[in-house]
The first five atom37 places (N, CA, C, CB, O) and aatype in JSON, in Angstrom:
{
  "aatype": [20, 20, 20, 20, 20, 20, 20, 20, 20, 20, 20, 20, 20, 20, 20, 20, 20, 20, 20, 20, 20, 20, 20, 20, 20, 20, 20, 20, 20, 20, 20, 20, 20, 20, 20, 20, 20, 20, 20, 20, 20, 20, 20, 20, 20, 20, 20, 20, 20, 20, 20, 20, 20, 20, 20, 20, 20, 20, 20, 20, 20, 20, 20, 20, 20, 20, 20, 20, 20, 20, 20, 20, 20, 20, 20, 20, 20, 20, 20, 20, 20, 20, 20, 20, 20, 20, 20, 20, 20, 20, 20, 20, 20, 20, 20, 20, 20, 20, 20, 20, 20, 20, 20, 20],
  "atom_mask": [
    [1, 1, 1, 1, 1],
    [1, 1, 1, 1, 1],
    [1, 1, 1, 1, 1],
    [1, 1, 1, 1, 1],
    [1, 1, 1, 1, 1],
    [1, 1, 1, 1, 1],
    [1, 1, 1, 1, 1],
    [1, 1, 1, 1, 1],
    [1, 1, 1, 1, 1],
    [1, 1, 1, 1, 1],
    [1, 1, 1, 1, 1],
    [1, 1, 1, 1, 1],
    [1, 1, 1, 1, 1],
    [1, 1, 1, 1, 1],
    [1, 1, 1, 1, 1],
    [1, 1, 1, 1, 1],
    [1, 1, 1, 1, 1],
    [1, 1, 1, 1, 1],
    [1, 1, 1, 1, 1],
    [1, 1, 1, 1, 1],
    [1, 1, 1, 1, 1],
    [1, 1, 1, 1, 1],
    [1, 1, 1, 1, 1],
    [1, 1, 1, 1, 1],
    [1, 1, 1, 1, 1],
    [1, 1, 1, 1, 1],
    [1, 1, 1, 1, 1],
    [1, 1, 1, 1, 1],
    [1, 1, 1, 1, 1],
    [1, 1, 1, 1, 1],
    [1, 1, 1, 1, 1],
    [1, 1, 1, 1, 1],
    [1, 1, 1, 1, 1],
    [1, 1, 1, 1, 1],
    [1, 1, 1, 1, 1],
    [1, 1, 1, 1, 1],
    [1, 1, 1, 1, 1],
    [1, 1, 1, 1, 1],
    [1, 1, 1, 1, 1],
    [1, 1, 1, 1, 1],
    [1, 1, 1, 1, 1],
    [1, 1, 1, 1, 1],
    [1, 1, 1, 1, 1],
    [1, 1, 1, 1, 1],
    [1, 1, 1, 1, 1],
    [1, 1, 1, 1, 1],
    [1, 1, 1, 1, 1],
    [1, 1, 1, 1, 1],
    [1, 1, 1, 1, 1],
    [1, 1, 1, 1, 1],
    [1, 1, 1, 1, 1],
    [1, 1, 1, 1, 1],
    [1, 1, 1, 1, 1],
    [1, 1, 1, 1, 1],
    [1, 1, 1, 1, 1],
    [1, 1, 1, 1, 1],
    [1, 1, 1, 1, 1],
    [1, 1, 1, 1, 1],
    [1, 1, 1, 1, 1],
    [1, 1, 1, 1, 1],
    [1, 1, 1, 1, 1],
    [1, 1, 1, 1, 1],
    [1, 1, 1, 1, 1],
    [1, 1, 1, 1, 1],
    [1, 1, 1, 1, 1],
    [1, 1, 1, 1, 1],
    [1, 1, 1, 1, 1],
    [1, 1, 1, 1, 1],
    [1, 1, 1, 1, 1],
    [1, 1, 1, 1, 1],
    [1, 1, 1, 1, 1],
    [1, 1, 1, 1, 1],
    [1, 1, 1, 1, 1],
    [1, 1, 1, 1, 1],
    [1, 1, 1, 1, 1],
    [1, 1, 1, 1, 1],
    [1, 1, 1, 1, 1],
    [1, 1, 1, 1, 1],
    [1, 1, 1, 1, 1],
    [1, 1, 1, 1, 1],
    [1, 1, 1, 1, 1],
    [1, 1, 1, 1, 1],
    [1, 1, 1, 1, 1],
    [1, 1, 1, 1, 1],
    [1, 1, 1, 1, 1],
    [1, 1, 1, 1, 1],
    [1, 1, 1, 1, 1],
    [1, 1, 1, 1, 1],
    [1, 1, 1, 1, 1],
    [1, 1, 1, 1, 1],
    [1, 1, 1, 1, 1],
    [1, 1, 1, 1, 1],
    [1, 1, 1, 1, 1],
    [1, 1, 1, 1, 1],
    [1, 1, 1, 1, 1],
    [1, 1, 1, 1, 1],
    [1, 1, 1, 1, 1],
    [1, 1, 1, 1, 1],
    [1, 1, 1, 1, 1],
    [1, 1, 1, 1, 1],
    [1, 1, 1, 1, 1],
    [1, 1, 1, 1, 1],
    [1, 1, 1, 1, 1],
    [1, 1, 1, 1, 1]
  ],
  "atom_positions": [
    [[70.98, 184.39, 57.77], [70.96, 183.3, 56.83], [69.52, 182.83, 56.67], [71.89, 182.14, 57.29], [68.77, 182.88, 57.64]],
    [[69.18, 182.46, 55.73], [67.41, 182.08, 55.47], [67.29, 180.82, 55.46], [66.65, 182.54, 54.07], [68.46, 180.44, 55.44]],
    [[66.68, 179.99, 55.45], [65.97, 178.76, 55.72], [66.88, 177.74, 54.96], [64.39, 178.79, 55.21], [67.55, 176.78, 55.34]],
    [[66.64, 178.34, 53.7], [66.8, 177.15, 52.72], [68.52, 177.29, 52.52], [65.75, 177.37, 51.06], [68.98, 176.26, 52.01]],
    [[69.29, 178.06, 52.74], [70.46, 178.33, 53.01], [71.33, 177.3, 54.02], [70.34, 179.6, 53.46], [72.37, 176.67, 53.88]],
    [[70.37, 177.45, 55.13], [70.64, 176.85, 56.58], [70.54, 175.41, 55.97], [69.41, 177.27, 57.99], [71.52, 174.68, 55.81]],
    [[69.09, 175.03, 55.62], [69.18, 173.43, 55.26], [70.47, 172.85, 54.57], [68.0, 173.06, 54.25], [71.22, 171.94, 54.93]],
    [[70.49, 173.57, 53.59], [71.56, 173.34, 52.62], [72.81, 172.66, 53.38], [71.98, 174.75, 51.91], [73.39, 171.57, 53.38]],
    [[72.91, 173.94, 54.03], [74.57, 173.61, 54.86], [74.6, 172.31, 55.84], [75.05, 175.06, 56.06], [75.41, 171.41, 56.03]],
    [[73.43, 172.62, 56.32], [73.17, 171.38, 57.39], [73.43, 169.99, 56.52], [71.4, 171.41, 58.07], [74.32, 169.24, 56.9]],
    [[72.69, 169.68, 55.45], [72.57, 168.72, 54.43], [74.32, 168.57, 54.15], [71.49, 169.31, 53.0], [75.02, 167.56, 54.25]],
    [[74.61, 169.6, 53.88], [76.24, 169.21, 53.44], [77.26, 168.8, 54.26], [76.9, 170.25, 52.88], [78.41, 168.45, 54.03]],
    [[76.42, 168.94, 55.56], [77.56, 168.69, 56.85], [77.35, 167.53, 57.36], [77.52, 169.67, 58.11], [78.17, 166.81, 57.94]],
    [[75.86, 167.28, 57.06], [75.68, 165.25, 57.47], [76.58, 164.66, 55.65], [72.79, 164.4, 57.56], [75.83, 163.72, 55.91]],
    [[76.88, 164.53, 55.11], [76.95, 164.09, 53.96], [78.0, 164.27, 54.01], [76.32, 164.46, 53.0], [78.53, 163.24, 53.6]],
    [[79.12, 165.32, 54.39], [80.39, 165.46, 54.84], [80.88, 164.49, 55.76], [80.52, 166.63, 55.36], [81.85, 163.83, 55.38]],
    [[80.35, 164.24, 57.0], [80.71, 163.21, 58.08], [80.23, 161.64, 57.89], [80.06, 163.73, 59.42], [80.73, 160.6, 58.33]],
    [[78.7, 161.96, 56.77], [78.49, 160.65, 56.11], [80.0, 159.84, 55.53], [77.42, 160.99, 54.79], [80.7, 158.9, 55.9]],
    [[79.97, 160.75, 54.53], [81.5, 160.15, 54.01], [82.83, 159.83, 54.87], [82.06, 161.15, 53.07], [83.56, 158.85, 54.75]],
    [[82.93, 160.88, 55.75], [84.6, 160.68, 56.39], [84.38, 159.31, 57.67], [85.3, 162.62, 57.41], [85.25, 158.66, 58.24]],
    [[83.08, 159.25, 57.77], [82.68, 157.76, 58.53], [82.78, 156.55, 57.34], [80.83, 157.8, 59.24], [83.48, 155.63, 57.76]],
    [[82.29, 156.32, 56.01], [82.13, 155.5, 55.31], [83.71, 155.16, 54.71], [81.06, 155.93, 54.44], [84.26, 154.07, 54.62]],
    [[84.18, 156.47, 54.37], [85.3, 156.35, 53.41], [86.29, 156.54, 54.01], [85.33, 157.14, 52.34], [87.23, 155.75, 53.89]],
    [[86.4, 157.84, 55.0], [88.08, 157.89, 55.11], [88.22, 156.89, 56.78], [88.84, 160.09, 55.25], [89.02, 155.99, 57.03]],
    [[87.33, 157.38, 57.53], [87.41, 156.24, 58.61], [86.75, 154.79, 58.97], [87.13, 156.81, 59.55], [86.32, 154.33, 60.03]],
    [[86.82, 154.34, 57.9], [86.47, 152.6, 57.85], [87.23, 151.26, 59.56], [87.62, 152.01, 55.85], [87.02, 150.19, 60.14]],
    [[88.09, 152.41, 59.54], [88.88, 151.58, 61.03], [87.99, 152.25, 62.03], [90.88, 151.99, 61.47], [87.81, 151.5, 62.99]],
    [[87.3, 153.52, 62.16], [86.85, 153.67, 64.03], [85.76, 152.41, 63.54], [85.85, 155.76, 64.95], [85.11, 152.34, 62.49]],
    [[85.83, 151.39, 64.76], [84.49, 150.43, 64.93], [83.13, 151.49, 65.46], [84.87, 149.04, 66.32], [83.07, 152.54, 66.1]],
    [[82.15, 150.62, 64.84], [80.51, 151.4, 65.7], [80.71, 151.38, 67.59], [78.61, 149.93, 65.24], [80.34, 152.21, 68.42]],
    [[81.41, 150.16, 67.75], [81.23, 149.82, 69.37], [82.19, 150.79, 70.16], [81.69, 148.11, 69.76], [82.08, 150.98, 71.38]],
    [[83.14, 151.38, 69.38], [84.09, 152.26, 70.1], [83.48, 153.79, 69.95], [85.69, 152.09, 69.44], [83.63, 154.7, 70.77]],
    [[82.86, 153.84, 68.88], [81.96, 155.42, 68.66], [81.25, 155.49, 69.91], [80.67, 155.53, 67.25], [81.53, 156.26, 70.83]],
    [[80.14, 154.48, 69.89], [79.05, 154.17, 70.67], [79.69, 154.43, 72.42], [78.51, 152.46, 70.21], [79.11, 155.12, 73.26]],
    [[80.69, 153.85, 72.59], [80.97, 154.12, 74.12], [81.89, 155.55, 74.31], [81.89, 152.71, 74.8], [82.06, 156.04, 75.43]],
    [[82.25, 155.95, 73.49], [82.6, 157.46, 73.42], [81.68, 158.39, 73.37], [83.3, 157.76, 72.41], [81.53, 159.11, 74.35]],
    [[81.01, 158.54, 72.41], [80.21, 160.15, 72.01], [78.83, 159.31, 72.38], [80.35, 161.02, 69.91], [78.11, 160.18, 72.86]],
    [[78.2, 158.24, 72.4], [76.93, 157.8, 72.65], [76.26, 157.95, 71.32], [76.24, 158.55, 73.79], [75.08, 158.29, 71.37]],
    [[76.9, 157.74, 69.92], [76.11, 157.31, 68.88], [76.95, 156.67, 68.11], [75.4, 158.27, 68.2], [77.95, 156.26, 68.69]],
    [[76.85, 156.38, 66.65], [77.49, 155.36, 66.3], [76.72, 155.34, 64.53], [77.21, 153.99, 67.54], [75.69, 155.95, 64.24]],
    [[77.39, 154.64, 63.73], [76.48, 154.6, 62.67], [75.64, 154.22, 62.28], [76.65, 154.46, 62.09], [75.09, 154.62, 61.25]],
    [[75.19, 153.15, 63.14], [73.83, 152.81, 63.47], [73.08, 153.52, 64.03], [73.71, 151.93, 64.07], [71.9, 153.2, 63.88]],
    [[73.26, 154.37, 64.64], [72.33, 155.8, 65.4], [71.76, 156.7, 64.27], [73.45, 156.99, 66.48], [70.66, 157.25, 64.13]],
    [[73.15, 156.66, 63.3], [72.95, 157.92, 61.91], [71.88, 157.51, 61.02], [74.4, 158.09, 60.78], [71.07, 158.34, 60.6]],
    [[71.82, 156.17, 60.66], [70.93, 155.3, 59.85], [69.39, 154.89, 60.09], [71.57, 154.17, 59.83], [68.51, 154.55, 59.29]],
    [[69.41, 155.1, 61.95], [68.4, 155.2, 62.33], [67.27, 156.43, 62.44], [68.71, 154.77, 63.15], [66.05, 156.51, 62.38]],
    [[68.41, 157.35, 62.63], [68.18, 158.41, 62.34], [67.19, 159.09, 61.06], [69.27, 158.65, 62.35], [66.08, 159.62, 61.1]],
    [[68.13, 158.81, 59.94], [67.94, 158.6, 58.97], [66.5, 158.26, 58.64], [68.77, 157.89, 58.73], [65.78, 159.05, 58.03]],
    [[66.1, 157.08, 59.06], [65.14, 156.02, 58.72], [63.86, 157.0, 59.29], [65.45, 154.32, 59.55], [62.88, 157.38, 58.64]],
    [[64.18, 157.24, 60.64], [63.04, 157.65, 61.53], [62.8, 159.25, 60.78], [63.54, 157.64, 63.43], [61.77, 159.83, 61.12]],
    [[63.6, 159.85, 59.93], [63.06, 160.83, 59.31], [62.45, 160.8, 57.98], [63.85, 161.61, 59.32], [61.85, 161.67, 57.35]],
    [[62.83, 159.28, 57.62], [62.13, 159.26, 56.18], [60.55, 158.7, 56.66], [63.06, 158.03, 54.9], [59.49, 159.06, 56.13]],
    [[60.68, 157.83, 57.66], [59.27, 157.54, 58.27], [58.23, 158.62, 58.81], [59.49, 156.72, 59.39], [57.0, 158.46, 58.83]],
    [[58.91, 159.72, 59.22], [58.06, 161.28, 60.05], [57.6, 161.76, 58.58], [59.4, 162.84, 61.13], [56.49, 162.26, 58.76]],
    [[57.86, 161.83, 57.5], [58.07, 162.1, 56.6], [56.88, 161.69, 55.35], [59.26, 161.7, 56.62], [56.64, 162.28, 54.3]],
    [[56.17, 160.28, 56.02], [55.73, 159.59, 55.07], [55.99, 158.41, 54.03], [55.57, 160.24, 54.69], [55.19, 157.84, 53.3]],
    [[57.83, 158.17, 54.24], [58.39, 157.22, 53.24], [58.67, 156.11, 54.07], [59.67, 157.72, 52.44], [59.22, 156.38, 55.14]],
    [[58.41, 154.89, 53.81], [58.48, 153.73, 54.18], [59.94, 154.08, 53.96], [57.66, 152.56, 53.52], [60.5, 154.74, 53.08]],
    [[60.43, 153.33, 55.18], [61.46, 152.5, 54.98], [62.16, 152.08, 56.3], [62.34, 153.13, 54.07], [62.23, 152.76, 57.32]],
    [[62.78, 150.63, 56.08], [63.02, 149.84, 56.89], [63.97, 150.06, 57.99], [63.24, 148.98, 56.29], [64.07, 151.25, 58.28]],
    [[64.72, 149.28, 58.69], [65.67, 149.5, 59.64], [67.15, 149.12, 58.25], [65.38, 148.22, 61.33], [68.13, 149.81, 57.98]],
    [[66.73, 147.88, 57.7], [67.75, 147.43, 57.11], [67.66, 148.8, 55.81], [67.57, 145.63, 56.68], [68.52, 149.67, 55.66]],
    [[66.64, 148.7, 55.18], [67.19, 149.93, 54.28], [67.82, 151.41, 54.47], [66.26, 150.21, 53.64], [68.66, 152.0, 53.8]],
    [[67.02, 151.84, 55.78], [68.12, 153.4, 56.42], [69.5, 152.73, 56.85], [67.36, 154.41, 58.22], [70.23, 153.64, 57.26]],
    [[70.02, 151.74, 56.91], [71.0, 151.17, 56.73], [71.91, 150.81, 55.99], [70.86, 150.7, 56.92], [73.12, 150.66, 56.18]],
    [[71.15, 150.68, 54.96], [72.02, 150.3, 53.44], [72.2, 151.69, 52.65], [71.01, 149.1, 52.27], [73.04, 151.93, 51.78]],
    [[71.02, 152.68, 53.25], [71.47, 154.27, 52.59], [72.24, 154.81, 53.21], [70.53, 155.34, 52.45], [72.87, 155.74, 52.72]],
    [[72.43, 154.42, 54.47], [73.66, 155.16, 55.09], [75.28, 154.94, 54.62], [73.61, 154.77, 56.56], [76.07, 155.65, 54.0]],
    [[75.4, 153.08, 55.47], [76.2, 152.58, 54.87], [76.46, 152.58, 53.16], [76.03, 151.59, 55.38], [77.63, 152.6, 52.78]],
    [[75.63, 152.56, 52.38], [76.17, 152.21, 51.07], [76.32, 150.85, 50.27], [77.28, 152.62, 51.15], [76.69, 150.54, 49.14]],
    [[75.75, 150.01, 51.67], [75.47, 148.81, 50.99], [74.99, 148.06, 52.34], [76.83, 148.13, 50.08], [74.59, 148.77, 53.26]],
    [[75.01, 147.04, 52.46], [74.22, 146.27, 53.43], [75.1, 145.97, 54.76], [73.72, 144.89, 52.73], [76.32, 146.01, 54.67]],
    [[74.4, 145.63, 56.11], [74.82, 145.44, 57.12], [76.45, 143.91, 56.85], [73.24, 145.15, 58.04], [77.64, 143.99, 57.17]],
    [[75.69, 142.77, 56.19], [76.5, 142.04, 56.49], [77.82, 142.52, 55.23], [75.8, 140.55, 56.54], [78.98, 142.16, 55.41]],
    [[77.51, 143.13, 54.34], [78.8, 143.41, 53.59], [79.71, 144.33, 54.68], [78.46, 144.29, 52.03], [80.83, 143.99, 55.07]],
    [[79.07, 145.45, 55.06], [80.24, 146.22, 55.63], [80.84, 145.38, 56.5], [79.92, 147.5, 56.34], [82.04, 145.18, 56.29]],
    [[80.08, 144.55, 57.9], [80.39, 144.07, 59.03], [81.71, 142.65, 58.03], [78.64, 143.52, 60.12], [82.79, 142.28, 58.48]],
    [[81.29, 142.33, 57.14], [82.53, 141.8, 56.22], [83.42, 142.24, 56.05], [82.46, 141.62, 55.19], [84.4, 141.51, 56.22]],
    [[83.65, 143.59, 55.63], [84.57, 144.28, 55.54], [85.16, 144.67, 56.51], [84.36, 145.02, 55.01], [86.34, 144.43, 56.77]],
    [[84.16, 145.51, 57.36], [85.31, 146.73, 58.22], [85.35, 146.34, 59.43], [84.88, 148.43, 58.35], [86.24, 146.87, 60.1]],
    [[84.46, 145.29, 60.15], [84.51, 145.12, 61.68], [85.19, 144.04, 62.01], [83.23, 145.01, 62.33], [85.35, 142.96, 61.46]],
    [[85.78, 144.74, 63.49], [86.51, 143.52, 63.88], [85.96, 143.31, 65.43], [88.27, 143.72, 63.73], [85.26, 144.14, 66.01]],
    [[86.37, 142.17, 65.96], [86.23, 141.6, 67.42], [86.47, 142.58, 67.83], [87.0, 140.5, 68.04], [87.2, 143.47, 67.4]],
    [[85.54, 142.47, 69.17], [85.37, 143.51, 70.23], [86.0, 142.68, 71.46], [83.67, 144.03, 70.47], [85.95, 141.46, 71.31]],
    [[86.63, 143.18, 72.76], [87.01, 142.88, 73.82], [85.88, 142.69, 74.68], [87.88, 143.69, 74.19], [84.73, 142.76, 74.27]],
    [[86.26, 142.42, 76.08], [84.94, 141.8, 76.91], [84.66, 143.65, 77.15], [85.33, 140.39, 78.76], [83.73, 144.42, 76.94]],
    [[86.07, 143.76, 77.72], [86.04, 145.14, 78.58], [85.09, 146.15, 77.35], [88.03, 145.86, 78.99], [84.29, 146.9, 77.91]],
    [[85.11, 146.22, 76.04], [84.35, 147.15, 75.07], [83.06, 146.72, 74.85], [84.97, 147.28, 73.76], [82.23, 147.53, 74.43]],
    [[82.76, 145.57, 75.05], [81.34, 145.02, 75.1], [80.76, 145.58, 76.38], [81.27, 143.36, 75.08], [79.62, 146.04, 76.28]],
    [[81.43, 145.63, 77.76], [80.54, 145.67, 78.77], [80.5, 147.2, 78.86], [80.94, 144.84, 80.08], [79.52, 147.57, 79.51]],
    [[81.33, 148.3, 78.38], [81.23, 149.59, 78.4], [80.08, 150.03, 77.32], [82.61, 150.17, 78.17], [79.4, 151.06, 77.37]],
    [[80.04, 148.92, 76.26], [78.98, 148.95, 74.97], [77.53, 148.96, 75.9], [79.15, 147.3, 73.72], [76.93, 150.02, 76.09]],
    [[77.15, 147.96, 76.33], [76.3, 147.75, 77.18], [75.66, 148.48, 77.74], [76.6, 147.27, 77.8], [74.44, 148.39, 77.64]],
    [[76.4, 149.74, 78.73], [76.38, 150.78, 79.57], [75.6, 151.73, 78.38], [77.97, 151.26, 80.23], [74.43, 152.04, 78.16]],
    [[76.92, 152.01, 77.72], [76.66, 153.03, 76.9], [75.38, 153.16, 76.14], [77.59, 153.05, 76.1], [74.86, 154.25, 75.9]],
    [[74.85, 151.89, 75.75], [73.51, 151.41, 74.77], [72.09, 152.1, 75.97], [73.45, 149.02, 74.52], [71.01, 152.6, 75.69]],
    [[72.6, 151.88, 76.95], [71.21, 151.53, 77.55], [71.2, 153.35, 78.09], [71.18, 149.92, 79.08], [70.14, 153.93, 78.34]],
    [[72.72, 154.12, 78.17], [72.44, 155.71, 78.67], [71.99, 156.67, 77.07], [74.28, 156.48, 79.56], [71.77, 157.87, 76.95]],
    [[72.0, 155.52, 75.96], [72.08, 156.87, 74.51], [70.94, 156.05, 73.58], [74.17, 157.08, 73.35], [70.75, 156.49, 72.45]],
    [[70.3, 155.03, 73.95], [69.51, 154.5, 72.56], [68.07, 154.23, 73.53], [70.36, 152.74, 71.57], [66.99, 154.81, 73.47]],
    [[68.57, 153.05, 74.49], [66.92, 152.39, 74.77], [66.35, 153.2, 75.94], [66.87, 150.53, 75.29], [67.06, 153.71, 76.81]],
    [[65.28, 153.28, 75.92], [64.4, 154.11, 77.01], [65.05, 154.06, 78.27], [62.9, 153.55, 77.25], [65.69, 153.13, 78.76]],
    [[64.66, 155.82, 78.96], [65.17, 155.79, 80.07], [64.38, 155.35, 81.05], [65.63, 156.8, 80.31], [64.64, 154.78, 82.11]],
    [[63.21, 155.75, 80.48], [61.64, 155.83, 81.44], [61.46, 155.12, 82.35], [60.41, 155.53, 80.85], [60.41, 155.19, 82.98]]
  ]
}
């Protein structure tokens, strides 16, 4: 397979899971992703961001956010999130500090 082939697919497979996170699964919460697999859609957005920044393109935390999501932090968290338990906060916690902030 050649380069631009490979990208392609790759491109269609974030944009595939983009969607089935945005659209068809609006119920998994970020905090239950996050203590399962160790990312979350805030990971994707950051993601996101930190490649448009390697890249040369400004852009913010809140805007690789709003391109991910599709619109802004407090609309979705309007929409789709709900209360978290103590017990999912303190596994959140764990989980944050083994998959996002420095191990060093």
């Amino acid at each position: 397979m050649d380069d631009q082939t490979r990208i392609e697919l790759e491109a269609a497979a974030f944009r595939r899971l983009q969607k089935h996170l945005m659209e068809d699964r609006t119920d998994v919460q970020n905090i239950d992703m996050m203590n399962l697999t160790g990312f979350c859609r805030n990971c994707l957005s950051r993601w996101y961001q930190e490649a448009a920044n390697e890249r040369g393109i400004e852009m913010s935390k809140d805007e690789g956010r709003e391109a991910f999501y599709g619109m802004t932090m407090d609309e979705w968290k309007a929409n789709y999130q709900t209360d978290a338990g103590a017990d999912t906060q303190k596994a959140f916690e764990t989980a944050f500090k083994e998959n996002v902030t420095d191990k060093g």
